[in-house]
C-alpha positions in Angstrom: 5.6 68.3 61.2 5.7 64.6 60.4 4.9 62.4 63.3 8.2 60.9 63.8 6.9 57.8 65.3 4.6 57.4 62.3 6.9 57.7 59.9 9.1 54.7 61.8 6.7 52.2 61.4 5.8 53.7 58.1 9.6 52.9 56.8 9.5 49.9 58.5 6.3 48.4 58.2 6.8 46.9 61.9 3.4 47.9 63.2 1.2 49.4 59.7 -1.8 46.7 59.7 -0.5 46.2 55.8 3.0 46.0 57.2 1.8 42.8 59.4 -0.4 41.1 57.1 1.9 41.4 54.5 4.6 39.4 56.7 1.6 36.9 58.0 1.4 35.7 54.2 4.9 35.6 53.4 4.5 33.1 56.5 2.0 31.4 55.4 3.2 30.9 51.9 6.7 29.3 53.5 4.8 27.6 55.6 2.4 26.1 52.6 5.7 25.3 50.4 8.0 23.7 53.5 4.8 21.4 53.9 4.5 20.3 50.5 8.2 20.0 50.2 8.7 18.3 53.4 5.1 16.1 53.4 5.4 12.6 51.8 3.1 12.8 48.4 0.4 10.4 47.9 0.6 8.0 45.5 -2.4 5.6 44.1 -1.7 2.3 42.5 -5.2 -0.1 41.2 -4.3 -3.6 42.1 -6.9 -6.2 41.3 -9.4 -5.7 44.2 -9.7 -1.7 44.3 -7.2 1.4 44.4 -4.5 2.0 46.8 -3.6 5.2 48.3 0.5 4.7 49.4 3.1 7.3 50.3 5.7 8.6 47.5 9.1 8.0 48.8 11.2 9.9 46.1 10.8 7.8 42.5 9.5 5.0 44.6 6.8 4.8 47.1 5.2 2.5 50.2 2.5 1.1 51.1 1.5 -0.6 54.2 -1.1 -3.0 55.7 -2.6 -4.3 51.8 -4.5 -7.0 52.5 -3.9 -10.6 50.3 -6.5 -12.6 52.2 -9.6 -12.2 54.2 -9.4 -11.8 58.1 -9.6 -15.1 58.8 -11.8 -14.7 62.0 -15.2 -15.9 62.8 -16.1 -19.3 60.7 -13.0 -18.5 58.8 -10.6 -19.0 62.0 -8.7 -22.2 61.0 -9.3 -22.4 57.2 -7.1 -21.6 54.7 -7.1 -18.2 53.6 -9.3 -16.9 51.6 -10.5 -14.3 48.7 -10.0 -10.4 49.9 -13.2 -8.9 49.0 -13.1 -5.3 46.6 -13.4 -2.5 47.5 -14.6 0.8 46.0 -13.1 3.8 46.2 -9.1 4.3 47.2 -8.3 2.4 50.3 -5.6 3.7 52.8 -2.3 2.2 52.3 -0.5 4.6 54.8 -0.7 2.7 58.5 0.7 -0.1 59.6 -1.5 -3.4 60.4 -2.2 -4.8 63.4 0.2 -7.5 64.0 -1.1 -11.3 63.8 -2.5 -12.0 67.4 0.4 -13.3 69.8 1.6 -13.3 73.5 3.3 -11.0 74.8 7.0 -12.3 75.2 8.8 -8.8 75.9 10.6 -8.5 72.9 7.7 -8.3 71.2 5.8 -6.0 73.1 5.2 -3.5 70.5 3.4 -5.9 68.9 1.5 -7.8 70.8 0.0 -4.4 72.1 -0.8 -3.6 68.8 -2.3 -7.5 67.9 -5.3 -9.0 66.0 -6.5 -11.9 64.5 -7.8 -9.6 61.3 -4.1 -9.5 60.5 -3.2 -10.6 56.7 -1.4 -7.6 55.0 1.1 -6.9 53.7 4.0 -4.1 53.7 5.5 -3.0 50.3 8.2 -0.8 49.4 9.4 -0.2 45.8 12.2 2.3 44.3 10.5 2.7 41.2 6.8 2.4 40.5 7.7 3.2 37.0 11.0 1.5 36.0 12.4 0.7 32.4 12.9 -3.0 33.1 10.7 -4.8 36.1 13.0 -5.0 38.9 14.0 -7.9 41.5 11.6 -8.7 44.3 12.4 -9.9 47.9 9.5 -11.2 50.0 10.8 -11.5 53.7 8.9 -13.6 56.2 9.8 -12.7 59.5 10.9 -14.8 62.5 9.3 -14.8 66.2 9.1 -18.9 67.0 6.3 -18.7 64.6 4.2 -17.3 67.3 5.4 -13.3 67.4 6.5 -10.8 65.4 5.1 -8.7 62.3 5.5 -7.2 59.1 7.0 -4.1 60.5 10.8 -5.3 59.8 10.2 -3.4 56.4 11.2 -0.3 58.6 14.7 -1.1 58.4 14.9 -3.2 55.5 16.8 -1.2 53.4 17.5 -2.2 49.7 16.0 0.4 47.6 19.5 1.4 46.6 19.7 -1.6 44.8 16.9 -1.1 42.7 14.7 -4.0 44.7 11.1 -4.1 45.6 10.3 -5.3 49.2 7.4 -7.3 50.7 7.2 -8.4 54.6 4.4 -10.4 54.4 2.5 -11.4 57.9 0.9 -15.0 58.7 -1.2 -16.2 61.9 0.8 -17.8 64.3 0.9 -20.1 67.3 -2.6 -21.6 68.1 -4.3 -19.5 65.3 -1.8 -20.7 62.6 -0.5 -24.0 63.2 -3.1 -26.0 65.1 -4.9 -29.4 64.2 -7.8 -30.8 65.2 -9.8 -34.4 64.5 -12.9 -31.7 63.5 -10.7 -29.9 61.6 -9.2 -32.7 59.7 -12.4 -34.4 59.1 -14.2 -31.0 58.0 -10.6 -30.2 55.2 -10.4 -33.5 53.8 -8.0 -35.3 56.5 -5.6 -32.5 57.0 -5.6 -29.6 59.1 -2.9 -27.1 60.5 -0.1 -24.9 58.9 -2.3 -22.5 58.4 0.3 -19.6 59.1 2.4 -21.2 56.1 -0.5 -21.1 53.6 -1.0 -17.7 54.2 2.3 -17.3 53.2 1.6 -19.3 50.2 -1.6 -17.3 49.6 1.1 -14.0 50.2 3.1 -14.9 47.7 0.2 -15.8 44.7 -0.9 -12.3 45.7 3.0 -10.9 44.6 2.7 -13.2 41.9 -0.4 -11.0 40.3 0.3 -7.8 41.5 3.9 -6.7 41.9 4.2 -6.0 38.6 2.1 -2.6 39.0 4.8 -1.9 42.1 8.0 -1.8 39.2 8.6 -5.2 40.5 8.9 -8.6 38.5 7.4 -11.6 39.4 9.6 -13.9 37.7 12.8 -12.7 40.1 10.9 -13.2 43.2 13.6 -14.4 46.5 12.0 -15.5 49.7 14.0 -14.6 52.9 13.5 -14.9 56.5 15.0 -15.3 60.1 14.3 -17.8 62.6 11.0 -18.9 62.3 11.2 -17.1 59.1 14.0 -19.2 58.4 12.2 -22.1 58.9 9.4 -21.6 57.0 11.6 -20.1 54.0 13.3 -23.9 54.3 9.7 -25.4 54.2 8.7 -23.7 51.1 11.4 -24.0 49.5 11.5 -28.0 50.3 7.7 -28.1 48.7 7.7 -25.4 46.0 6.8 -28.3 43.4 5.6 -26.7 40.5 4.1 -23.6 42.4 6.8 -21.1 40.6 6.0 -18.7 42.9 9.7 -17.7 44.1 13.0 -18.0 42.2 15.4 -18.3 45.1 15.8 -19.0 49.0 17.6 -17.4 52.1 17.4 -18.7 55.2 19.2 -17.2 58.2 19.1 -18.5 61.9 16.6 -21.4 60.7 16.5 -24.8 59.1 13.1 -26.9 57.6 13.1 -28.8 60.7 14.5 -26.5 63.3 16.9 -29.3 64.4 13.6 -31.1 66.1 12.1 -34.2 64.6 8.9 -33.6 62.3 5.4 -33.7 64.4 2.8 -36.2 62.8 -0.7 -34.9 62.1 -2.2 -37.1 64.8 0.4 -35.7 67.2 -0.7 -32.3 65.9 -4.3 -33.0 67.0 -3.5 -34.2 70.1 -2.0 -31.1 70.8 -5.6 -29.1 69.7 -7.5 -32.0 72.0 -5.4 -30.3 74.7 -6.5 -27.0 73.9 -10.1 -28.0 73.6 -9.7 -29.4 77.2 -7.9 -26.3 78.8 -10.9 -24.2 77.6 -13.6 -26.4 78.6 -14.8 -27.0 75.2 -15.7 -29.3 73.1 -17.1 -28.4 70.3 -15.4 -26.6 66.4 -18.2 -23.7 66.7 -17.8 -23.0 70.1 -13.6 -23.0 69.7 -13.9 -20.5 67.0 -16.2 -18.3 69.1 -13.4 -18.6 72.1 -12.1 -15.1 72.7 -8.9 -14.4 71.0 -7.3 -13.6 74.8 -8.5 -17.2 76.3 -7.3 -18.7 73.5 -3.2 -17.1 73.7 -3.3 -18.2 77.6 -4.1 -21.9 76.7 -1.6 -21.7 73.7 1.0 -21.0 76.4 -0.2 -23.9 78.3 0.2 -26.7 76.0 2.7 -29.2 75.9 5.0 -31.7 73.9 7.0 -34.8 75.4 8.8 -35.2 71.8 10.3 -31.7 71.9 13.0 -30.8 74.7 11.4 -27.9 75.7 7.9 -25.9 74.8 9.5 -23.0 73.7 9.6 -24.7 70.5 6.4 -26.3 70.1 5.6 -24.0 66.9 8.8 -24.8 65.9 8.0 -28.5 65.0 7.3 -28.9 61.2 4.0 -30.5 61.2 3.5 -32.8 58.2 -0.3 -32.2 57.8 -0.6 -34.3 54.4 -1.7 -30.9 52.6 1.2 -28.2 53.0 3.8 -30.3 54.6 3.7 -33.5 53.1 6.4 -35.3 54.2 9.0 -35.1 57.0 12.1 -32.3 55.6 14.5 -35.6 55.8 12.4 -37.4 53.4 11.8 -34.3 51.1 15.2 -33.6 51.2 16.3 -37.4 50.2 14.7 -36.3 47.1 15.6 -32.8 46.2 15.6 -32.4 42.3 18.7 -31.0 40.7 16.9 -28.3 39.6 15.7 -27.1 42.8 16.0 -23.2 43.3 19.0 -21.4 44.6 19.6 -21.9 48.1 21.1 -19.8 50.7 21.3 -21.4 54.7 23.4 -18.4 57.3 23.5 -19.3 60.7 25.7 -16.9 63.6 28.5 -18.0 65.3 26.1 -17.9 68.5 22.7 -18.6 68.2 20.9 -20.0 71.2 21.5 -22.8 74.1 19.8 -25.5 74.4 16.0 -24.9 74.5 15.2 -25.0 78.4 18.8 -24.1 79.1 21.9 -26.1 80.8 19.4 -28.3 82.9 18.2 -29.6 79.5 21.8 -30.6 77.9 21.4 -34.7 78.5 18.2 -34.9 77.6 19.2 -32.9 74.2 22.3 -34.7 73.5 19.9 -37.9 73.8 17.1 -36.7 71.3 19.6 -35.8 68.8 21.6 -38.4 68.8 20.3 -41.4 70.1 22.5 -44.3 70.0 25.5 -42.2 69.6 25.2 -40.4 72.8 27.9 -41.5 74.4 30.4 -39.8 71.1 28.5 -36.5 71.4 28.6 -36.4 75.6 32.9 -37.4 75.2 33.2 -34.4 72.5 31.1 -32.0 74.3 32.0 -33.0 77.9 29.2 -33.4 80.3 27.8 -36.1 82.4 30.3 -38.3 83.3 33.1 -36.4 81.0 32.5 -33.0 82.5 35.2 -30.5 81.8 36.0 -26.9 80.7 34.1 -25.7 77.6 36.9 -26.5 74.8 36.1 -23.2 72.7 34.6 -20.1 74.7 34.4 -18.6 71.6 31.8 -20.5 70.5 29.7 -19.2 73.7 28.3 -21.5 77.0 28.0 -25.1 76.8 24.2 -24.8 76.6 24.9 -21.9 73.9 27.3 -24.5 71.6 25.2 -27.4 71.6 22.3 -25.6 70.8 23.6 -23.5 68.4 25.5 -26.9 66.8 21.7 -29.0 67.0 19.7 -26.6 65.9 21.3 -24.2 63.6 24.8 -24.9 62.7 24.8 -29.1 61.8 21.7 -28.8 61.2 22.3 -25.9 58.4 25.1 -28.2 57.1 22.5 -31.6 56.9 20.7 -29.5 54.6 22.5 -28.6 52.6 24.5 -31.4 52.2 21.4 -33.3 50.3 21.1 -29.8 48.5 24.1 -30.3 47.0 24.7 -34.0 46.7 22.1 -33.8 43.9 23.4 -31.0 42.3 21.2 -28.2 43.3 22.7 -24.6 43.6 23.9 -23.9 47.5 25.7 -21.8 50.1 26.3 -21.8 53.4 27.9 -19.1 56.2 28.8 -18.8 59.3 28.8 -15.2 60.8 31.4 -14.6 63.3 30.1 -10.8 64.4 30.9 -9.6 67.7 28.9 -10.1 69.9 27.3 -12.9 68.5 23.5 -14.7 69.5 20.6 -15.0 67.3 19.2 -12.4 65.2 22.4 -10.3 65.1 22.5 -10.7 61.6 19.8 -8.4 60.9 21.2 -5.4 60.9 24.1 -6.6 58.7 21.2 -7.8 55.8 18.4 -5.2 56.7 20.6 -1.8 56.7 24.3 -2.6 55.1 25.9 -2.8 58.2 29.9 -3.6 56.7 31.7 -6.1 58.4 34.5 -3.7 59.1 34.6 0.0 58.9 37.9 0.2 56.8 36.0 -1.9 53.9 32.7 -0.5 53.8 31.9 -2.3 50.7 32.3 -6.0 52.2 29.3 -6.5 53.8 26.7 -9.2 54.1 23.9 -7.3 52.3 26.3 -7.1 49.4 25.8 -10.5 49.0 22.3 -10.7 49.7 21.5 -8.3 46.9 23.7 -10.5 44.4 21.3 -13.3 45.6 18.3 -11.9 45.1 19.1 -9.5 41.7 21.2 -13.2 40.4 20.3 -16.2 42.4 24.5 -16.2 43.3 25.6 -14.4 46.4 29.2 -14.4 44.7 29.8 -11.0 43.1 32.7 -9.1 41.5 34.5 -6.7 44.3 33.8 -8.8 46.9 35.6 -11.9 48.4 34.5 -15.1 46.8 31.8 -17.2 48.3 31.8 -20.7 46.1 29.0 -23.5 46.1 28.6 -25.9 49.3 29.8 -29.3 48.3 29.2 -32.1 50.2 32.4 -34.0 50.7 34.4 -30.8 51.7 31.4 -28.7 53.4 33.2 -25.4 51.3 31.3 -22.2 53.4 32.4 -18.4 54.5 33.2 -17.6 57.6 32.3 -13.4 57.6 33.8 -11.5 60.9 35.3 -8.4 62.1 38.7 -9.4 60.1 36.8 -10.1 56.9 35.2 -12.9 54.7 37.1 -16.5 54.8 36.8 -19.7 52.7 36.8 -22.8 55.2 35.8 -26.2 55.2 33.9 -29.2 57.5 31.7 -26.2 59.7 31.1 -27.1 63.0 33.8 -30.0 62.9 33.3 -33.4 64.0 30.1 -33.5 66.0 28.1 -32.2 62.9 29.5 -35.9 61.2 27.2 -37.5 63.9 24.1 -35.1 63.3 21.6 -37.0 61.4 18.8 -34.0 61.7 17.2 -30.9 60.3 
């Protein structure tokens, strides 16, 4: 008689030795395919210097933390950037870098944690490695006062859709990146600072060489940023000369000058004799041995009478005679008809006053001198205090900072822009709630500006921009050219996109700034 039990497992194979090894590799085997299904494929691209070793993302593929400049640390802290050294081999392009070394601010925390002065890369994501025709590029410098932040924005910038390659490039900030010296001048041939801006510069000749083995083509390449990124995308653009290393501009949430008045290069050095005398030293060899850690502490120390508060004391353009070469007021007295596309967005809301409502007189006063007494009637404070006039348009502190910094300010630019014929736009963006940076979302990821037309957004525009060097596309509302005498702009909100005129109104006619 059969063993009844034995014949069980027999059928069944539940607990033969065959039974479970043949189920252990029909495991494994799933196991083995889900992984190579589910696992991001590597990917290895030669660029100039050596072999990179990226992530596939479907056709395209990204790589993170590829380095376009030496770390500039050691002798090389404060000089311009130089020559990346090859490398043999395939070299990891699957982490992110450190961040450039900064403060911790809490916003930034992530960061700052995660900070370094070895900190030149670059982030890179393309749709296509291998595309019939080279496709558009957008290099995006991010914001952060010029003294935070990081390339790791490219974790939500999201344009592969539209068949563009992405770069976020990082740059050494505060103390590290846009600090002078009398040493420093007198060892660069009378100019020193700005050195987070010629990394940019250095950033972009690297795109310039290499994005063509990414799908990408050099000849369609927009520069973009927010903020400080704004800023610095207004900078460049001002004193791209004959570079031809980008084809179009977008600032958002930041103008050339920030709304402050430009900081000479001997004000600049006074600022690095401060930080020579906070640390006790004296001496260029010494200050580049200073430990990264004493030096952020000073940076937070120093201080600027010609700035209303020193929040934005990276957010002075410094006209160092190399980079910056003249104040953004004089450069833009002389922008050339043929000056690139130009794109200036600032939010309904940006930011109050820097130092907040105990600094509105001493703002109103900086900005507009003489006129004063005009700007304190329209605003109403001092002697005229009143109700705010337009809630909508935030606090007191938030309106006149938004109008001195961001919104007349915008509208000075690119009022010369366009008075000498160069291709412009301007926006306002009216999302709820409103404050600065809340446009990101809306440009990074798609965001619509209203459920029911998911197609009107401000990322369709952008990707007109940077694919055409025209926001204005078909199926979408039209966005025409800022001209001068009737300050033409959008207005895009909740209830759609709107053609208006004169932004900001009457105090912006008394704004004389950048």
């Amino acid at each position: 008689m059969r063993n009844p039990s034995l014949h069980h497992r027999a059928r069944h194979g539940a607990g033969s030795r065959p039974g479970r090894l043949r189920q252990l590799w029909v495991v494994l085997a799933l196991l083995a395919s889900w992984s190579a299904w589910a696992a991001p494929a590597p990917v290895t691209v030669a660029i100039g210097k050596g072999r990179l070793a990226g992530q596939s993302d479907g056709s395209g593929a990204v790589f993170l933390g590829i380095p376009f400049a030496a770390p500039p640390t050691g002798a090389l802290r404060w000089r311009p950037p130089q020559d990346v050294a090859a490398w043999s081999g395939v070299r990891d392009a699957t982490h992110a870098p450190a961040a450039c070394a900064q403060n911790d601010y809490g916003w930034n925390r992530a960061d700052a944690m995660h900070s370094s002065e070895d900190c030149l890369y670059l982030n890179l994501k393309t749709p296509n490695l291998h595309p019939k025709q080279p496709l558009p590029v957008l290099v995006w410098i991010h914001g952060g006062s010029n003294r935070a932040g990081s390339a790791a924005d490219i974790d939500r910038i999201r344009l592969a859709h539209a068949g563009i390659v992405v770069v976020s490039v990082q740059y050494r900030l505060g103390v590290f990146g846009f600090l002078s010296l009398p040493a420093l001048s007198a060892e660069q041939g009378g100019h020193s600072g700005n050195y987070g801006l010629m990394d940019q510069l250095a950033a972009l000749a690297w795109v310039q060489r290499e994005i063509g083995r990414f799908g990408g083509d050099p000849r369609r390449v927009t520069i973009a940023g927010q903020s400080a990124g704004g800023m610095d995308v207004g900078l460049l653009a001002l004193e791209a000369g004959d570079r031809q290393l980008f084809a179009g501009a977008w600032s958002t949430g930041g103008t050339p000058g920030f709304g402050q008045s430009a900081r000479s290069l001997a004000q600049n050095e006074a600022l690095g004799t401060q930080l020579e005398q906070r640390l006790h030293v004296d001496d260029l060899e010494q200050l580049r041995q200073a430990p990264p850690k004493a030096l952020l502490a000073a940076d937070l120390q120093l201080h600027s009478d010609a700035i209303t508060d020193d929040s934005y004391l990276w957010l002075q353009a410094v006209v160092d005679g190399k980079v910056v070469t003249e104040p953004p007021a004089s450069l833009l007295a002389d922008v050339p008809a043929t000056a690139i596309p130009y794109v200036l967005t600032t939010n309904r809301i940006e930011l109050q006053v820097p130092g907040g409502a105990a600094k509105i007189e001493r703002r109103l006063h900086q900005v507009f001198g003489d006129r004063y007494t005009e700007a304190a009637h329209h605003y109403g404070v001092g002697a005229l205090a009143r109700a705010d006039a337009d809630p909508g348009y935030g606090t007191l502190a938030e309106r006149i900072g938004t109008d001195t910094d961001f919104r007349c300010a915008g509208n000075h630019v690119l009022a010369h822009y366009a008075a000498h014929g160069a291709p412009a736009w301007r926006a306002q963006f009216s999302f709820q709630p409103s404050h600065h940076s809340a446009e990101l979302p809306y440009l990074y990821e798609g965001k619509p500006l209203n459920a029911a037309h998911p197609a009107v957004s401000p990322q369709a525009y952008f990707i007109n921009f940077i694919k055409t060097g025209d926001p204005d596309g078909a199926g979408l509302p039209p966005w025409p050219r800022y001209m001068p005498d009737t300050g033409a702009h959008v207005d895009m909100g909740p209830d759609g996109v709107h053609a208006g005129t004169h932004l900001g109104g009457s105090i912006c006619d008394l704004f004389d700034g950048v």
